[in-house]
N, C-alpha and C positions, 0 to 999 in steps of 0.2 A: 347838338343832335346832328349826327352825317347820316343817317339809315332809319326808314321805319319799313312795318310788315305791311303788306296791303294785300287784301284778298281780290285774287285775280280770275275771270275766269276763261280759259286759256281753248275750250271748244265746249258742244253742247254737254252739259250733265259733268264737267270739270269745273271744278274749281281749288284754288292753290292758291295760299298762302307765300307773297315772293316779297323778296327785300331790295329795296330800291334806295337809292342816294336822295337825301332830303338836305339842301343845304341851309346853313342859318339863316333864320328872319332877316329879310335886306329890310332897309330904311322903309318904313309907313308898314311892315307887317309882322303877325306874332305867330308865335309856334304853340298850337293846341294840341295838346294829351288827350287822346280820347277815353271817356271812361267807358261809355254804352253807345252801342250802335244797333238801329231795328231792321231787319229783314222787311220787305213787300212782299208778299205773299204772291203779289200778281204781280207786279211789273217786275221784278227782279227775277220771278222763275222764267218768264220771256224769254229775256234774257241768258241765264243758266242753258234755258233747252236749247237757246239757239232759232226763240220764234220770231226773232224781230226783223224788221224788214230794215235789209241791205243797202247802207249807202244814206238811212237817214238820221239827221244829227240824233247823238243822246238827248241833250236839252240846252237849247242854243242859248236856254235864259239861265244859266248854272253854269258859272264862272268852271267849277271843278268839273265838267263834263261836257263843255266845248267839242264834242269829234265825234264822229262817226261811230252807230255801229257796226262793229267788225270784233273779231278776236285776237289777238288778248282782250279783256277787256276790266277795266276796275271801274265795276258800276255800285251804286246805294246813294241813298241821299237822306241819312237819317242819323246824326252823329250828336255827339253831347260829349262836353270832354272840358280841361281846365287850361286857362291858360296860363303858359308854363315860363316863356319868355317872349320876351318885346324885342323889338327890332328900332333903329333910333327913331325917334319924332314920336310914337305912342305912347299915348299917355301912363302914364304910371299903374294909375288906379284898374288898368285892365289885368296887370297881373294876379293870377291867382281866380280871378272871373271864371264861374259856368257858365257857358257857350251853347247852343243849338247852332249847326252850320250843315248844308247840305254836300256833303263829300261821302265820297265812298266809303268804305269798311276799313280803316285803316288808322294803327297806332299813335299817327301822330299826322298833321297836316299845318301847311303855312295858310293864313287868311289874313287880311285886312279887316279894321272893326266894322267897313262898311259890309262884309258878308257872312258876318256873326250876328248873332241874336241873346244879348243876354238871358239870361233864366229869371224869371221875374222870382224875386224874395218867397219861398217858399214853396217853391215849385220842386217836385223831384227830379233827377235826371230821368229816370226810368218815364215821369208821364210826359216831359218835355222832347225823348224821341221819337213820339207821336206827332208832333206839328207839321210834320206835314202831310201826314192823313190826316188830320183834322182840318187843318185849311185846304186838303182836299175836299173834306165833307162842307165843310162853308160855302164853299163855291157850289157843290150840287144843291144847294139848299137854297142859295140863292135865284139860281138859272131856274129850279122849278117852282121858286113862289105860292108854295102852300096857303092855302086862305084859312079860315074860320071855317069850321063843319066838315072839311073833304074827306073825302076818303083818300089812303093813300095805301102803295104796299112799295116793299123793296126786296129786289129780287141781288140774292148775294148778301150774306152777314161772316164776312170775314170783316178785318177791322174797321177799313171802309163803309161797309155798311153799317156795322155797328154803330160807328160813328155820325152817320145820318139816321138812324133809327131814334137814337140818342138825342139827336138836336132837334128830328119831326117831333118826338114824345114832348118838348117842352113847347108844341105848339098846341091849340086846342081843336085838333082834327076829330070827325066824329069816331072814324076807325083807320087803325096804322096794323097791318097786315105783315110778315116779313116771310122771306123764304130764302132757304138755305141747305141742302143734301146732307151736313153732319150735323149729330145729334148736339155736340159741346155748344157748335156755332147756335142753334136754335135754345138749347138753353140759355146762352147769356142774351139771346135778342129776347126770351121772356122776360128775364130778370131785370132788363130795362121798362117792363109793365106794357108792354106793345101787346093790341087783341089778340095776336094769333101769331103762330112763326110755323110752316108747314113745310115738309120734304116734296119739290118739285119731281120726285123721282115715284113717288105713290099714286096710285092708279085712280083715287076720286080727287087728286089735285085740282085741277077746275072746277071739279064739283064742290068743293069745300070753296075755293076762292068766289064763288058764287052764293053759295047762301051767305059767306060774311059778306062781299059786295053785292047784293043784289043787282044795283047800276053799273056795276063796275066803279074802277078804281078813277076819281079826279086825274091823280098824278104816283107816276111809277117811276121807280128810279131801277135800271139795270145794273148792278155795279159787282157780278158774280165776275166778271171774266169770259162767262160761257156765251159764245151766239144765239146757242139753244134759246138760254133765257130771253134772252131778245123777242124772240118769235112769241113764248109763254107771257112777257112783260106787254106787249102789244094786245095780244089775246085778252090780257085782264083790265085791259083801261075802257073808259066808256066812250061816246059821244063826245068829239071836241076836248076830252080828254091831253094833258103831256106825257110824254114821256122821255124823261133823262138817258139820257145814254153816256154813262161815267167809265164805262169799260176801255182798256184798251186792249185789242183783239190780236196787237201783232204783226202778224203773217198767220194768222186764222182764219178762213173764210168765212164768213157770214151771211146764208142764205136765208132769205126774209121772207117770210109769207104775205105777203101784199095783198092778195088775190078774193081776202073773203072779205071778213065786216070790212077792214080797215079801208079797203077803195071810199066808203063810203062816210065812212065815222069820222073825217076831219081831225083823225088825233095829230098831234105836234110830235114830230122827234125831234129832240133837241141837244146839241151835240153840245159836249160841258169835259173841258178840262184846265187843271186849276192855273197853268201858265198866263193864261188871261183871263181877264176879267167880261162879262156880256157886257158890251159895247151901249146897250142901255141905260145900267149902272158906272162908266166913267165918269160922268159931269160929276159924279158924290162920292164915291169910292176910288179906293187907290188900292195898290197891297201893300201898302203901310194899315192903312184901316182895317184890313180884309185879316192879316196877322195881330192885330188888337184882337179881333173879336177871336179868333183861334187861341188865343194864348189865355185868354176869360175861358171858353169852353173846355178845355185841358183843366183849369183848375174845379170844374161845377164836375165834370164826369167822372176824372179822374182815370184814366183810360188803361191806367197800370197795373190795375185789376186781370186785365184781359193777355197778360204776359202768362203764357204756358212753359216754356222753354227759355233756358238760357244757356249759352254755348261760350266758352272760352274762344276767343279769335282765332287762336290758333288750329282748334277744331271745326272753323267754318265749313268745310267741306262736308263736314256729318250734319252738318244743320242745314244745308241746302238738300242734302241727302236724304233727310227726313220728309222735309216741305214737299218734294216729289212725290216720295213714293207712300208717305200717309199722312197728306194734309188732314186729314179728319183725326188726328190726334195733336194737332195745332190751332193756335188763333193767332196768339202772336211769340217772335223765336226773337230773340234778341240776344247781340254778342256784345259779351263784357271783357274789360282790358285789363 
């Protein structure tokens, strides 16, 4: 292999498909074939539009994303693919292996078995490039610690959400609330059996989040993307009340209404993204542990359901095209090889 395609995106609202020099596996690494790659719906369109703030690393914990945003740029972190060939010193038995590995959008990539993730036995590739929205959604599920009886809502049911709506539902909450602006997104948060899924865009919105919470909401998770919701997610929790804040905003301003109940209601924001873990949960948890319990919740939900769209790689640029200009006829877009 001397060349694979990788999708690049080269200023706001561009993106290109470009061919770059890949040379063979050196000694301790193999060359993985990608089969399927998933789009983020949030952090990649960021990205795409050009919202990300200047100058700070991609993801300093992601060997393949080590730099800076800036443009050009070959960003994703959602890949599944086969491995195709070894490099000397690995072991045999990895050839031919399905992989999960967090690299961008691209044909073909070199990793070490330390930055691959086999596919556990029966797994499909399509639900396996979910994992890392789902051990996204693990980690918000863990930072807001749901009890017995709460109430709870989540504000955002793209996959993310879903995915925590998904994990709240197997806990014994007395009411799980969801809200989300497109209709497809609130049908599939019903079809998860959650009380209610409402359009924050509708004019008795509180009023409705109100007769289902009387008290307000225990615990709220923010995870639309939108600031908006932030102020609305604050609005809907009670007394002493958390609230998650799993979004990442960007270069989005974010103005908070501080000024009414909340001076006085004690609620918690609690700031949750998956690159660490709460510092509470270290002494027992690791993210070896934290990818156990992700790679069990991929096999119980089955998340591939929620696959609307699939794009040939070489058509990426019409599938970010889409996600822009009418997410609301998306959930999840994914590019096959």
């Amino acid at each position: 292999m001397s060349a694979r395609r990788i999708v690049t995106f080269v200023g706001p609202g561009q993106a290109e498909v470009r061919e770059e020099s890949l040379p063979a596996p050196a000694s301790g690494q193999m060359l993985v074939k990608t089969t399927i790659s998933a789009i983020s719906s949030g952090t990649e369109m960021l990205v795409y539009r050009g919202q990300f703030p200047v100058g700070l690393p991609v993801d300093a914990n992601i060997p393949a994303l080590k730099r800076n945003f800036q443009f050009p740029l070959s960003y994703g972190y959602a890949a599944v693919g086969q491995v195709s060939e070894l490099g000397a010193g690995v072991p045999e038995h990895w050839l031919g292996r399905m992989v999960f590995s967090f690299q961008p959008h691209t044909t073909h990539f070199l990793a070490t078995p330390e930055t691959v993730f086999p596919l556990p036995a029966g797994l499909p590739a399509e639900s396996a490039c979910f994992l890392p929205n789902m051990e996204t959604a693990v980690n918000f599920i863990q930072d807001g610690a749901p009890l017995l009886g709460e109430n709870a809502i989540v504000f955002g049911q793209g996959v993310v959400g879903l995915l925590v709506a998904a994990l709240l539902r197997q806990f014994p909450l007395a009411t799980l609330v969801t809200a989300d602006h497109y209709t497809s997104r609130r049908a599939a948060s019903l079809a998860l059996g959650v009380s209610a899924s409402l359009d924050p865009a509708s004019i008795d919105f509180r009023d409705r989040i109100q007769a289902l919470l009387p008290a307000g909401a225990d615990l709220a998770y923010e995870v639309s993307g939108s600031p908006v919701a932030l102020n609305e997610a604050i609005a809907a929790t009670m007394f002493s009340g958390r609230v998650v804040v799993g979004s990442w905003y960007g270069s989005k301003a974010v103005q908070l209404d501080l000024g009414g109940a909340f001076h006085r209601s004690r609620i918690r924001l609690i700031s949750s993204q998956v690159s660490s873990l709460a510092p509470e949960l270290t002494g027992r948890w690791d993210k070896s542990r934290r990818f156990a319990v992700a790679w069990q919740a991929l096999q119980r939900i089955q998340p591939e359901k929620w696959i609307t769209q699939r794009f040939a790689h070489e058509n990426a640029a019409e599938a970010y095209d889409l996600l822009d200009h009418f997410p609301d006829k998306t959930i999840q877009v994914v590019l096959e090889y």
